[in-house]
C-alpha positions in Angstrom: 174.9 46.2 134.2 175.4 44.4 131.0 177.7 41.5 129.9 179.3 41.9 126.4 181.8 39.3 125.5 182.8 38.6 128.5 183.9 42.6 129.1 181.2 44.0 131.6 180.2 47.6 131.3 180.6 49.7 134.5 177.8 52.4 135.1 179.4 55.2 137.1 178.0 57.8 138.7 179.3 61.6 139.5 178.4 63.3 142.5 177.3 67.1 142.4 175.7 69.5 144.8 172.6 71.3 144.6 172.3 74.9 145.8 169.6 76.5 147.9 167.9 73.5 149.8 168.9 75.8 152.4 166.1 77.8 152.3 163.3 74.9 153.2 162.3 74.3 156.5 163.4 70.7 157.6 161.1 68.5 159.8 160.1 64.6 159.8 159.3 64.1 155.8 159.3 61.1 153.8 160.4 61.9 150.3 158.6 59.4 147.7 159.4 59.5 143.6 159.9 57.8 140.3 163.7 56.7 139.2 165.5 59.7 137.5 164.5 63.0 139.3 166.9 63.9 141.2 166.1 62.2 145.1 170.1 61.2 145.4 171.0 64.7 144.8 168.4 66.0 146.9 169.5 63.8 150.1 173.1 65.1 150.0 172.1 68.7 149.6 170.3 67.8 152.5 172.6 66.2 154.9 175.2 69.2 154.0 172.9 71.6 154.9 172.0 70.2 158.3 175.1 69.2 159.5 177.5 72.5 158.1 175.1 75.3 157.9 172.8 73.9 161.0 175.6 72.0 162.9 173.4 69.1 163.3 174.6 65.8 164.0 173.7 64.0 161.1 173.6 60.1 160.5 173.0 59.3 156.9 172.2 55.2 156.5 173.6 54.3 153.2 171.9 51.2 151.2 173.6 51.3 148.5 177.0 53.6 148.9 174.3 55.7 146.3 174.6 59.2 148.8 178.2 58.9 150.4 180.3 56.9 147.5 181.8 53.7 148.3 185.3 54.5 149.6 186.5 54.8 153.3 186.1 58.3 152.8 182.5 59.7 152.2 182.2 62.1 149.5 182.2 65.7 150.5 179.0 66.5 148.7 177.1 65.5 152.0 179.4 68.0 154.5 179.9 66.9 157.8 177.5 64.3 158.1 178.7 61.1 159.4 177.7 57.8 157.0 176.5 54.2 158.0 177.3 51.9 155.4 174.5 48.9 154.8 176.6 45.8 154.9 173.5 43.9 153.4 170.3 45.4 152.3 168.1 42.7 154.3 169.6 44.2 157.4 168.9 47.5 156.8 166.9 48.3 159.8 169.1 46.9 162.6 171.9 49.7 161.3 168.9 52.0 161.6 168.5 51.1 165.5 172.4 51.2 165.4 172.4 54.8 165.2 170.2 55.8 167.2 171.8 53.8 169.5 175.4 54.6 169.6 176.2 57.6 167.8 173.7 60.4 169.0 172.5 61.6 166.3 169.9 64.7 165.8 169.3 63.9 162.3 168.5 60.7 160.6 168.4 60.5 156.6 167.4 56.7 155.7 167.4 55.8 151.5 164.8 53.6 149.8 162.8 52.8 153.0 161.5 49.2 151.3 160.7 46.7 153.8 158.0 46.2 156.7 160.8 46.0 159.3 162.5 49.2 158.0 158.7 51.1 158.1 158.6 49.8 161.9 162.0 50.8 162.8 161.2 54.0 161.7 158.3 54.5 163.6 160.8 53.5 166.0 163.3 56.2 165.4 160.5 59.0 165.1 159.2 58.0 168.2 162.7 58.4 170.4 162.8 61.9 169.3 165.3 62.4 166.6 164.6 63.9 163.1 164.2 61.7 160.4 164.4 61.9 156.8 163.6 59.0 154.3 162.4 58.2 150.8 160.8 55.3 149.1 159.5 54.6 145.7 156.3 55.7 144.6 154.9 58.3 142.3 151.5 59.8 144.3 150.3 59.8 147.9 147.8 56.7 146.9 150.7 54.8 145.7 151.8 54.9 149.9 148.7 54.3 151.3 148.0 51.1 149.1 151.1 49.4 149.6 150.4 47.1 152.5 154.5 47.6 153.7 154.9 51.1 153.0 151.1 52.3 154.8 152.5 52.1 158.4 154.6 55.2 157.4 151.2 57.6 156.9 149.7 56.0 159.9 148.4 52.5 158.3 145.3 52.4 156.6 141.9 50.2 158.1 138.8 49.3 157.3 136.0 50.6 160.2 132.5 49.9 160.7 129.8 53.1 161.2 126.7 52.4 162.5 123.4 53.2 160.7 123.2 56.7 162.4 127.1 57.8 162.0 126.8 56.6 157.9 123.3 58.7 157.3 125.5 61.7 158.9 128.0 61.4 156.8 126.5 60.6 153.9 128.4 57.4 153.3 128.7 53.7 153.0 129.1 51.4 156.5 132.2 50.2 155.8 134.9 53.1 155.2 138.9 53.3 155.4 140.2 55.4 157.8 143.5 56.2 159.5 144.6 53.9 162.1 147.3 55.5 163.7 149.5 59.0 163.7 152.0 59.2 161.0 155.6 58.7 161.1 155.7 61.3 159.4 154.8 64.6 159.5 155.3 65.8 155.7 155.3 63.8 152.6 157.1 65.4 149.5 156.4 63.7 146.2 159.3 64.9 143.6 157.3 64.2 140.3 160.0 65.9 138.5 163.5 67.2 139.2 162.4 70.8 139.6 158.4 70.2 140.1 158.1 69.0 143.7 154.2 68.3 145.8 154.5 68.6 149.9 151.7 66.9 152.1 150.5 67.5 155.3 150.3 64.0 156.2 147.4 63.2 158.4 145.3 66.2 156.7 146.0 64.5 153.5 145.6 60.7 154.2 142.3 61.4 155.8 140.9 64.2 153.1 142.4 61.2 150.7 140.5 58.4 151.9 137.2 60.4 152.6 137.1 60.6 148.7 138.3 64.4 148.4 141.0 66.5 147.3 144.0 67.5 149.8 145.2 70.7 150.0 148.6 70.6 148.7 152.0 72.7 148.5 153.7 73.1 145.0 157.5 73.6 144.6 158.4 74.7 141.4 162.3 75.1 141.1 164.1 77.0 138.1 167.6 77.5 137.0 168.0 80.4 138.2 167.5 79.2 142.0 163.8 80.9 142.3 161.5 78.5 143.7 157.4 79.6 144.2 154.6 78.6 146.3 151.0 78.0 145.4 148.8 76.7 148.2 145.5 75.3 146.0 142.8 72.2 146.5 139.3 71.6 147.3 136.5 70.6 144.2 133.5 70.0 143.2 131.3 73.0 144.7 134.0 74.0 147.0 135.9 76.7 146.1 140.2 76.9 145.7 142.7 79.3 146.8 145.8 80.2 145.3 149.0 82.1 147.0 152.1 82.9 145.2 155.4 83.7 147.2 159.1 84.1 145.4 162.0 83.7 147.3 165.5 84.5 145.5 168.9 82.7 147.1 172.0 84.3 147.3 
């Protein structure tokens, strides 16, 4: 926001839908990304799709009005879902606990997952059973696993000791980082552009990650024309890659 002359200049946003999210397969993911490619969007698509076409009961916690608007009303883009406003972003993780709570939900989608307290109550949520959606800032998987608040979400990230034997076997230093704990979870996405997304197993990928190698990795490319395509790839050095192509077409 910007003051000129005492006349400040209002940035408004307008909601719109995007078609065909339908057609991925929802589980616990944590969406990460860089400002400006599309993650709003992408949640409301989301939360319309689970709660109309899968008649889940969907709980979307709002930070900053950004998913559901700011009026009494939510905006229709997100369906049926219900919305928990944020009355102050420091607090963020008791509304969190507050749905889980009291209003049943099956689904959770949490926005801009920031704070150590909102990476535990997550763990919290994920733990109790319900399906949970979030995102947070960040443009790769190493971005995650080096911020100290954000690592608990891949399973936390510590430094372990091998003994002479163990290091000779696997051809490494004595002091290595390793996975502390399971993820919260289970798939990362990493939206690099609007239509160019990167999916993660998560534990396969922290730990091929901090072993030094390459993670196998899932590629969404999106086009226009709602066609989105597949190609499984990784692996380097001597080892060799595989590639599979699949097209699906939505209606």
């Amino acid at each position: 926001m910007l003051r000129l002359r005492n006349v400040f200049l209002l940035i408004v946003k307008f909601f719109y839908a995007l078609c065909s999210i339908n057609k991925i397969i929802f589980d616990f993911f944590l969406s990460y990304f860089r400002p400006g490619v599309g993650k709003t969007t992408v949640m409301r698509e989301i939360a319309r799709v689970l709660s109309d076409e899968f008649q889940k009961r969907v709980v979307i916690v709002d930070t900053s009005n950004e998913i559901g608007g700011d009026g009494d009303i939510p905006h229709s883009a997100i369906g049926t879902a219900r919305r928990m406003q944020v009355p102050e972003p420091s607090l963020q993780h008791k509304v969190m606990i507050e749905a889980v709570e009291n209003h049943m939900p099956e689904v959770i989608i949490v926005d801009e997952i920031g704070t150590e307290a909102e990476a535990h109550a997550c763990r919290s949520i994920a733990e109790r059973g319900v399906m949970l959606i979030g995102t947070a800032h960040g443009e790769w998987l190493e971005n995650i696993i080096k911020n100290p608040i954000l690592s608990d979400l891949i399973g936390g990230v510590d430094t372990v000791t091998l003994g002479d034997e163990e290091a000779r076997a696997r051809r490494c230093q004595k002091s290595i980082l390793e996975r502390k704990a399971p993820p919260t979870f289970y798939f990362l996405i990493e939206m690099r552009e609007r239509h160019y997304w990167v999916t993660h197993k998560t534990e396969k990928s922290v730990d091929t990650l901090l072993r030094g190698k390459t993670p196998l990795v899932e590629v969404l490319l999106f086009s226009s024309t709602c066609f989105f395509f597949f190609f499984f790839f990784g692996g380097r050095g001597k080892k060799k890659s595989s590639t599979r192509v699949i097209s699906f077409h939505f209606l």
